[in-house]
C-alpha positions as semicolon CSV with decimal commas, in nm:
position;residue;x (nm);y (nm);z (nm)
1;X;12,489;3,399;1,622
2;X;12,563;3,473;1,991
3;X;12,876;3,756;1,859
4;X;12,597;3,895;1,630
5;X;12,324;3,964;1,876
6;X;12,593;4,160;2,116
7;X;12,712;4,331;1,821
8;X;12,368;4,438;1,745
9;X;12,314;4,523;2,118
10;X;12,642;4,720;2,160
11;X;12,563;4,906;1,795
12;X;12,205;4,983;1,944
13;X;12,327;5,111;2,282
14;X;12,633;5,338;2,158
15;X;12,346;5,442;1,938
16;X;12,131;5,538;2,186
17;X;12,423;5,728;2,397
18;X;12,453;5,932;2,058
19;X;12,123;6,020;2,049
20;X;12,119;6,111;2,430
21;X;12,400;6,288;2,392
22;X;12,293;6,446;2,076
23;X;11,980;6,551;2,237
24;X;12,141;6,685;2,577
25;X;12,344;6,901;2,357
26;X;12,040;7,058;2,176
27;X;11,895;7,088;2,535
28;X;12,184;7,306;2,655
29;X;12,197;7,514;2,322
30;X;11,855;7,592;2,406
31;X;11,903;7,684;2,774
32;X;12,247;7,870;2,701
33;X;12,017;8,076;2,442
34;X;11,725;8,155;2,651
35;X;11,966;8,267;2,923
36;X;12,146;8,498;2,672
37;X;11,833;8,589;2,591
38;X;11,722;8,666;2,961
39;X;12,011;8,848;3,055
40;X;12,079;9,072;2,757
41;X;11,713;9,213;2,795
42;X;11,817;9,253;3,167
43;X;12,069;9,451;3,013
44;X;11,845;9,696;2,883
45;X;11,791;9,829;3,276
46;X;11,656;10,209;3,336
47;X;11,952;10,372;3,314
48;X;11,865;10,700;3,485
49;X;11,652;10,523;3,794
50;X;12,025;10,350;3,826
51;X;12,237;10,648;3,779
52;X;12,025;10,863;4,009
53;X;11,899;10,652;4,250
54;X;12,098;10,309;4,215
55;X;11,859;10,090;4,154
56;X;11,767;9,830;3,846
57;X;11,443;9,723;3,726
58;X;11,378;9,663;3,372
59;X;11,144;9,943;3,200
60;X;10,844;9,710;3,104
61;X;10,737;9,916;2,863
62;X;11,022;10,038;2,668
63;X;10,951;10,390;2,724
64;X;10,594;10,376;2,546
65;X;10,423;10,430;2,884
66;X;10,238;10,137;2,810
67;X;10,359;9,835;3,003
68;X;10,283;9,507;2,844
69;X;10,473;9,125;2,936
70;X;10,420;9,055;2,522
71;X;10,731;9,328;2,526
72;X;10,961;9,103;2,726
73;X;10,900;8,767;2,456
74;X;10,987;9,026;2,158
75;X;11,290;9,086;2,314
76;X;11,384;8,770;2,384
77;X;11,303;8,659;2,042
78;X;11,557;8,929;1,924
79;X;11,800;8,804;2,158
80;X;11,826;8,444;1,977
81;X;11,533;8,273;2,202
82;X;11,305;8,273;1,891
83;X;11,130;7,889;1,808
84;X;11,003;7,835;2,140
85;X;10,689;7,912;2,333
86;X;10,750;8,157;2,591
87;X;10,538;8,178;2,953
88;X;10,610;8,431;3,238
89;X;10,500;8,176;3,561
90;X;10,609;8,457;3,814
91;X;10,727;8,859;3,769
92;X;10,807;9,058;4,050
93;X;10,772;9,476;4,002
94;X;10,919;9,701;4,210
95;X;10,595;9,829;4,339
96;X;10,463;9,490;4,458
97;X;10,418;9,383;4,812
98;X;10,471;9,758;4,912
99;X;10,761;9,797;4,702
100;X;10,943;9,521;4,909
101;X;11,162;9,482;4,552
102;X;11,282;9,786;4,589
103;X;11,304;9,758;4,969
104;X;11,531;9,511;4,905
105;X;11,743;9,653;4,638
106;X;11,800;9,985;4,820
107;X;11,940;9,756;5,141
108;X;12,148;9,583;4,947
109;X;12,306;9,949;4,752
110;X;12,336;10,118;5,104
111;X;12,508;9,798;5,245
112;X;12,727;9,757;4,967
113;X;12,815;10,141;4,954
114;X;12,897;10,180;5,332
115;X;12,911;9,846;5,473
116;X;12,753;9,732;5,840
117;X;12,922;9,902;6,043
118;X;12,854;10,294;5,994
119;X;12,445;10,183;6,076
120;X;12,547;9,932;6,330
121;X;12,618;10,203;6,607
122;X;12,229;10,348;6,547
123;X;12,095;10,010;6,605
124;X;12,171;10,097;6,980
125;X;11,946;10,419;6,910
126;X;11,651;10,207;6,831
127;X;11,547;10,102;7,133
128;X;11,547;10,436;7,214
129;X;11,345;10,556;6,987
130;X;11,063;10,287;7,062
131;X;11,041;10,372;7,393
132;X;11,018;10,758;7,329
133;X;10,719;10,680;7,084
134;X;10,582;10,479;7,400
135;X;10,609;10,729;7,617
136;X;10,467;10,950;7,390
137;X;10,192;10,806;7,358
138;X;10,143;10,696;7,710
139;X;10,219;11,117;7,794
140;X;9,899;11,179;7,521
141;X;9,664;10,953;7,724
142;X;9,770;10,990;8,094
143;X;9,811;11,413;7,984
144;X;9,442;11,464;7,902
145;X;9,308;11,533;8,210
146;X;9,633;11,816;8,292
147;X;9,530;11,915;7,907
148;X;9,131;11,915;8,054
149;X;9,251;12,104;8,343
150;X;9,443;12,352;8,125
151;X;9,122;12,418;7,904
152;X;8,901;12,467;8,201
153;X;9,110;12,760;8,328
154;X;9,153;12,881;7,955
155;X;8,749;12,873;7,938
156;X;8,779;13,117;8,213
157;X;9,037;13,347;8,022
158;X;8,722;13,621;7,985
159;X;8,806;13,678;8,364
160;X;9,188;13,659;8,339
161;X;9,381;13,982;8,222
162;X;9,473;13,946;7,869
163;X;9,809;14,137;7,918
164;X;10,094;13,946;8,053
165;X;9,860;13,606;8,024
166;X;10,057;13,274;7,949
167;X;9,773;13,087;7,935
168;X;9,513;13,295;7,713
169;X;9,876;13,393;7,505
170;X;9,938;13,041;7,439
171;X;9,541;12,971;7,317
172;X;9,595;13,220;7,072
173;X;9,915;13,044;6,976
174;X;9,754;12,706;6,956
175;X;9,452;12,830;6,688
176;X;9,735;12,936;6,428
177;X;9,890;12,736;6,141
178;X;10,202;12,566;6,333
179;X;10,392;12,620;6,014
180;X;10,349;12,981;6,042
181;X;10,521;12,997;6,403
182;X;10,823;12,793;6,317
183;X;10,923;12,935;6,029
184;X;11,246;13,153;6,090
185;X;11,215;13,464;5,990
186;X;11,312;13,557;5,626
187;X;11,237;13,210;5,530
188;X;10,964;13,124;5,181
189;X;10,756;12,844;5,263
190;X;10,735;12,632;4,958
191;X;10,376;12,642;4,800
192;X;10,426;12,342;4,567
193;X;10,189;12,052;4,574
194;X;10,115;11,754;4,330
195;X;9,777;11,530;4,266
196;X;9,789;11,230;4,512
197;X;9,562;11,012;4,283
198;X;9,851;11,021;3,999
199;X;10,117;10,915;4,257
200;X;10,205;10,555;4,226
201;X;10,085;10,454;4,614
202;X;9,769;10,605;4,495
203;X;9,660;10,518;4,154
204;X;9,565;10,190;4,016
205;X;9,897;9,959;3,948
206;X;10,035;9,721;3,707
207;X;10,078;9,416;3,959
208;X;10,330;9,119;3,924
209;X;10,212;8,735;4,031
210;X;10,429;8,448;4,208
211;X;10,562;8,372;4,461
212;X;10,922;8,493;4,511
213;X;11,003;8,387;4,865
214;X;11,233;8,152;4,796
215;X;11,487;8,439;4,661
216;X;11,349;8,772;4,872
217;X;11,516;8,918;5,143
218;X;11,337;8,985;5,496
219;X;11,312;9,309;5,665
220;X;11,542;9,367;5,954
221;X;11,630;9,653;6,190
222;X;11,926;9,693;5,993
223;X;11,764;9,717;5,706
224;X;11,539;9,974;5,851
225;X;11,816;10,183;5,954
226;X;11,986;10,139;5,586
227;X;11,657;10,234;5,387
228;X;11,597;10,531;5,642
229;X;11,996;10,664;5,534
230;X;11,929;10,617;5,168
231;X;11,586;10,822;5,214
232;X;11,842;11,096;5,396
233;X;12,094;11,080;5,111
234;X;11,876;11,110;4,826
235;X;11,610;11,319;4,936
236;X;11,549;11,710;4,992
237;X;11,394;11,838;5,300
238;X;11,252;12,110;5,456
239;X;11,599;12,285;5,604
240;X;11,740;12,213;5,331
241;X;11,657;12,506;5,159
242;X;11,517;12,711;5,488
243;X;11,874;12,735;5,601
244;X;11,972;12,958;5,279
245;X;11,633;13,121;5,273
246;X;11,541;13,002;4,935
247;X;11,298;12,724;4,850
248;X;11,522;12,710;4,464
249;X;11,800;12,439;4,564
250;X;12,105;12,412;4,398
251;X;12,397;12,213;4,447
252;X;12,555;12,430;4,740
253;X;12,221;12,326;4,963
254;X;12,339;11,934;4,947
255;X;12,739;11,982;5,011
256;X;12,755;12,157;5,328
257;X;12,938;11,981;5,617
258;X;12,707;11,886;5,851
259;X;12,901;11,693;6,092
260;X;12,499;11,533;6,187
261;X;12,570;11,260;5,859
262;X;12,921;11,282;5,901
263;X;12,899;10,906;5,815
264;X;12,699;10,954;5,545
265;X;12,805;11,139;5,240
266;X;12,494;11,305;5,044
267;X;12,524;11,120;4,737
268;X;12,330;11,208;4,414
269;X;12,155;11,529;4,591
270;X;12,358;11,752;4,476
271;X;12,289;11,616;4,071
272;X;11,901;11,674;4,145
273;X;11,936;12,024;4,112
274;X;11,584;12,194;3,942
275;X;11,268;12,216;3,929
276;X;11,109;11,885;4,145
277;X;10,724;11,825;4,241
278;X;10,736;11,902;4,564
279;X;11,094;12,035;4,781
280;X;11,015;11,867;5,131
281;X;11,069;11,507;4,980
282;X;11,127;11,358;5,253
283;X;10,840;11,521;5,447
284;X;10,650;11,403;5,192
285;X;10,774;11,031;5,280
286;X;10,665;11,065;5,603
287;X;10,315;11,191;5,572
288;X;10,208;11,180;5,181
289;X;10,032;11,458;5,202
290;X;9,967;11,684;4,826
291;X;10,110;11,996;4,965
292;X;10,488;12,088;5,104
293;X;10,276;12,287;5,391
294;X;10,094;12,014;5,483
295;X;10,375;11,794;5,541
296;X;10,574;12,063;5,714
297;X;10,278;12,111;5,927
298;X;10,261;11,706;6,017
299;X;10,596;11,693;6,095
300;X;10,621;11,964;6,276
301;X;10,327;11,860;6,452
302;X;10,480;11,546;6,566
303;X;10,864;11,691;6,662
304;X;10,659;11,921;6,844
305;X;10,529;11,648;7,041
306;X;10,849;11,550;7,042
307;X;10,987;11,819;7,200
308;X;10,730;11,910;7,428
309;X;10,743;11,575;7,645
310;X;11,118;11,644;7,752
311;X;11,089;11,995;7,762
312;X;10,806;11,999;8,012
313;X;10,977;11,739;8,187
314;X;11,258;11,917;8,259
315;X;11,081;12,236;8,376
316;X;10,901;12,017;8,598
317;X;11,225;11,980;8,808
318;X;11,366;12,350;8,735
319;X;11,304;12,508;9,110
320;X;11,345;12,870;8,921
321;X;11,104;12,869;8,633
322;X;10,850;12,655;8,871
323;X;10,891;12,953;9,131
324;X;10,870;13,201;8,845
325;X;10,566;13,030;8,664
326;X;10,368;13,017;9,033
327;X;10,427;13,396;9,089
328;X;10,301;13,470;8,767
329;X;10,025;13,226;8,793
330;X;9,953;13,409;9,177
331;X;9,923;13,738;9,033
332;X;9,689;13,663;8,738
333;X;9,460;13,500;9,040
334;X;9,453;13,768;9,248
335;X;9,396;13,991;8,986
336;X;9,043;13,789;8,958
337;X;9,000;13,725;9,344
338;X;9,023;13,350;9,273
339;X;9,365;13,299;9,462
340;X;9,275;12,936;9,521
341;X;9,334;12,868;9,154
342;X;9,698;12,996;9,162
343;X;9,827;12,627;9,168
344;X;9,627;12,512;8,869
345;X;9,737;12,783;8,670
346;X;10,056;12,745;8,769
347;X;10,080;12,418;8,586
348;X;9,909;12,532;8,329
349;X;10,143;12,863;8,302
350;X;10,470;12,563;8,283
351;X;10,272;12,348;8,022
352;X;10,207;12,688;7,801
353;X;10,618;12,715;7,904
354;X;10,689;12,400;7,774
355;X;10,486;12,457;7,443
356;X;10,644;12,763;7,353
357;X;11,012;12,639;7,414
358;X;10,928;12,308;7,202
359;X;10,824;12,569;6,922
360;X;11,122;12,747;6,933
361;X;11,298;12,371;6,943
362;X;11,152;12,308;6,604
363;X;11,269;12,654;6,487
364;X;11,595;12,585;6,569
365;X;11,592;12,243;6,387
366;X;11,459;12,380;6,042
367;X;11,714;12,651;6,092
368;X;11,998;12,395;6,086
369;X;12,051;12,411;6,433
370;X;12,043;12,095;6,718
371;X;11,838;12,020;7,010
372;X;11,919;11,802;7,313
373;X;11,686;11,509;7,369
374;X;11,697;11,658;7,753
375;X;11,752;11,969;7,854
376;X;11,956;12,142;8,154
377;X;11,940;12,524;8,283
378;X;12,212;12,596;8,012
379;X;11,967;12,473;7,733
380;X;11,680;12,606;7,837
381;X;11,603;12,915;7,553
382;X;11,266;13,069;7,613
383;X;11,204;13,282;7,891
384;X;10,840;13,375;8,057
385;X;10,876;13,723;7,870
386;X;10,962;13,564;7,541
387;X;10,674;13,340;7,590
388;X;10,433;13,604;7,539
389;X;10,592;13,743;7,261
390;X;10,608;13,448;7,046
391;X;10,410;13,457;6,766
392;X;10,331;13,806;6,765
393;X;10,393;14,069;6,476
394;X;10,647;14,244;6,664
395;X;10,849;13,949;6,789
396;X;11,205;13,962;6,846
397;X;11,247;13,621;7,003
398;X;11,577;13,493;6,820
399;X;11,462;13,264;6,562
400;X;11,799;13,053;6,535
401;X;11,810;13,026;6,904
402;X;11,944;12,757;7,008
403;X;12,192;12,717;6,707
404;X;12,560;12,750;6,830
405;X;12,520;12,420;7,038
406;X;12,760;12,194;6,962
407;X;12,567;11,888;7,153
408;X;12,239;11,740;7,035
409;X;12,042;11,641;6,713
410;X;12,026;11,823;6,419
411;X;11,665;11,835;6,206
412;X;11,800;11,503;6,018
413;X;11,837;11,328;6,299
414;X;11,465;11,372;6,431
415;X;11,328;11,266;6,073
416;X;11,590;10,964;6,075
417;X;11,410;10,840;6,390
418;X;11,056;10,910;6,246
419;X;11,156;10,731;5,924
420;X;11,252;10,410;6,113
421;X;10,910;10,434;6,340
422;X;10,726;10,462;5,996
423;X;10,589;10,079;5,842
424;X;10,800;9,973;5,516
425;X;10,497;9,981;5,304
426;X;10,411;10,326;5,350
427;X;10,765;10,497;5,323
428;X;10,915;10,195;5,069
429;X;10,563;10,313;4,839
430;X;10,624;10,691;4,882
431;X;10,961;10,686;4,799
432;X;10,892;10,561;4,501
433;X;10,642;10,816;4,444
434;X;10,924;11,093;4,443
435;X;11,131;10,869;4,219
436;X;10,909;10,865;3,922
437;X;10,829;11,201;3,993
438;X;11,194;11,356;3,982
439;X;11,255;11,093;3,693
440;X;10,987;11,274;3,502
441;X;11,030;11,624;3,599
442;X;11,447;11,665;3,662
443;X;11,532;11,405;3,367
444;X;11,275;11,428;3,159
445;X;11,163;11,016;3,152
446;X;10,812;11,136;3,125
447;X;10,724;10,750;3,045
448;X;10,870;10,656;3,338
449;X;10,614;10,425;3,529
450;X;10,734;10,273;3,870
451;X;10,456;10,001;3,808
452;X;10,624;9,944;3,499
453;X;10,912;9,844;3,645
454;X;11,069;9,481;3,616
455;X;11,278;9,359;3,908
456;X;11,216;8,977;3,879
457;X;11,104;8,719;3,655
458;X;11,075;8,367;3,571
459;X;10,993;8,196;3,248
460;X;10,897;7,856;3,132
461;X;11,009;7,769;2,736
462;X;10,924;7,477;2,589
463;X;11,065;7,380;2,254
464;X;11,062;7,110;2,001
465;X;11,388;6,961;2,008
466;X;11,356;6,751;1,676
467;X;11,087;6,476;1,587
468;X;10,839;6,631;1,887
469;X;11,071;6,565;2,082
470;X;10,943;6,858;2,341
471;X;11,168;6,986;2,611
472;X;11,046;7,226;2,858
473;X;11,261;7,434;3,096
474;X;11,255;7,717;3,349
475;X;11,483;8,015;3,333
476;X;11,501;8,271;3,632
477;X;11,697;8,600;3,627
478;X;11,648;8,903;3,903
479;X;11,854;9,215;3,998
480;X;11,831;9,138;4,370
């Protein structure tokens, strides 16, 4: 009786490990199917957003336009996860959390492309740049009552002489288009503009839900620095085409050797030849403006600012041009019998200086020439004569002055640093706007939706293994 009750027991138990082993095996059929599943519809990335711009996201809507999560659970029926119930607990797009998906993934190309240590020497730079933004600013508020100053003798300009006048010459220079007086000569600004309220960072979005912290990277310096060089490598800008005096590009603009991204080749440029929405890309990533203009004018506006603070730094400690700016400045007032103003205009006649030599800086960048963060006597380009012809119909100031210098930074360089002092949300959001733009327009993805586009995703199946037996699992797959 005793033998016959442990027989029954021992039948009953390898019984039960047959059952439990039966049913583990079902359970990892399932599982190995839903992750077939999962990653041959990952499979199915947008191949031109990868081949152009090296990035993957699943196309959510299968190039209908039309975005829709009931999509992804066809798909993974056809892939051999049919008989269970699908749910999506958590999808990440590229566009969510300012595009920090795509952040992420373009970090991650760059620093597999070129590895650490080509951005590791501008992390040194950084610093750098901070502080010139602080003093900067700090110049902009401690500078208004010099720029107060200046406008108080300008108000008196009626009494001045208009001939040979820095300062009434420079007010005249300050009420026109800045675009218009940095353009070298020859040179076709780009009219092109788009709508803003069909860009991506503008319109209303597809949005993902979840939480994906547990798997997202976090933003860095270094990762800064490595989605500023990926902006620079994929992206026109405005001397691009200004240096061949065409606003058409074609390959030849995105080869040259320019020994300023020596480190950095230029990538797909080149293959994004044609037609585009706008042609100053990345000036458009700085300031998302509509038109090319207007962003020329904003950044322009800002390298002017740039500019100016060394510049009139440096002529502050030039004994020649200060001499030369308070003769001038001595003569106008005695012209007017107001001698007593001769040292007020003579700061005003170095700040007017200082303006006109930072234009001619900015000339010299979009030409594809470089410019010294601080200046000496050799740099120095404008003279008091050129001053007053700059701007004028009949100017012969040299437009690429400035351009044979071997030392300094070249028009890249300055946007590199305004890229990095830019927030990740706004340029992570407009670079995305000129990816579905040259998607549509040079490869003809018109669907192409960077709302629509799939970077992460979790799911939760549950199944019915056999008898209701129900087994419910999660299954996680993202490109990053």
């Amino acid at each position: 009786m005793y033998l016959s009750l442990v027989f029954i027991l021992l039948i009953s138990f390898a019984g039960a490990m047959l059952e439990s082993a039966s049913l583990q095996n079902v359970k990892n059929y399932r599982r190995a199917d839903m992750t077939r599943a999962v990653e041959s519809i990952f499979a199915e990335y947008q191949k031109e957003l990868w081949e152009v711009y090296g990035i993957f996201a699943l196309e959510g809507s299968y190039e209908t336009g039309s975005y829709s999560e009931e999509l992804l659970k066809e798909r993974l029926a056809y892939y051999g996860a049919s008989g269970m119930n699908q749910e999506i607990t958590r999808i990440q797009l590229l566009t969510d959390q300012g595009a920090s998906a795509f952040y992420e993934q373009v970090t991650a190309y760059m620093e597999n492309k070129y590895g650490l240590d080509k951005v590791k020497k501008l992390v040194g730079q950084t610093d750098t740049w901070k502080a010139g933004e602080e003093a900067l600013q700090n110049y902009e508020r401690d500078g208004a009552k010099t720029e107060q100053e200046l406008q108080e003798l300008l108000s008196q300009k009626e009494e001045f002489p208009e001939e040979e006048n820095p300062l009434s010459h420079v007010a005249k220079l300050k009420s026109m288009p800045l675009v218009d007086l940095i353009m070298p000569k020859g040179r076709v600004m780009s009219k092109k503009s788009i709508t803003l309220s069909e860009m991506v960072s503008h319109r209303k979005r597809n949005q993902g839900y979840g939480d994906f912290s547990d798997v997202a990277g976090s933003g860095s310096t270094i990762s800064k620095l490595l989605f500023g060089e990926y902006v620079l490598e994929h992206f026109k800008m405005a001397s691009d085409s200004l240096q061949s005096g065409n606003e058409n590009y074609n390959s030849g603009d995105f080869v040259r050797g320019d020994s300023a991204n020596e480190d950095f080749s230029n990538g797909n440029r080149g293959d994004m030849a044609g037609a585009g929405s706008l042609d100053y890309e990345l000036e458009y990533i700085l300031e998302g403006h509509a038109s090319d203009r207007e962003n020329l004018e904003t950044v322009a506006s800002k390298l002017l600012m740039v500019r100016f603070v060394p510049d009139y730094a440096y002529i502050q400690t030039d004994p020649e041009k200060k001499a030369e700016a308070e003769a001038a400045a001595l003569t106008l007032c005695t012209v007017i019998g107001l001698p007593e103003l001769a040292e007020g205009a003579a700061q005003g006649i170095l700040l007017a200086w200082a303006y006109g030599e930072a234009i001619m800086d900015i000339r010299t960048l979009i030409s594809g020439g470089k410019v010294p963060l601080v200046k000496n006597a050799e740099d120095w380009k404008l003279s008091l004569s050129g001053l007053m012809q700059l701007g004028s119909a009949g100017e012969n100031v040299a437009a690429d002055s400035g351009k044979d210098m071997e030392s300094g930074l070249a028009y890249r360089e300055y946007l590199r640093m305004l890229l990095f002092l830019k927030s990740q949300d706004e340029v992570g959001m407009r670079t995305l706007d000129m990816v579905e733009q040259n998607l549509k327009i040079r490869y003809g993805q018109t669907f192409f939706r960077a709302d629509a586009c799939i970077s992460r995703v979790e799911f939760h199946s549950t199944c019915n293994l056999r008898r209701e037996i129900m087994y419910d699992f999660p299954t996680y797959f993202g490109y990053n």
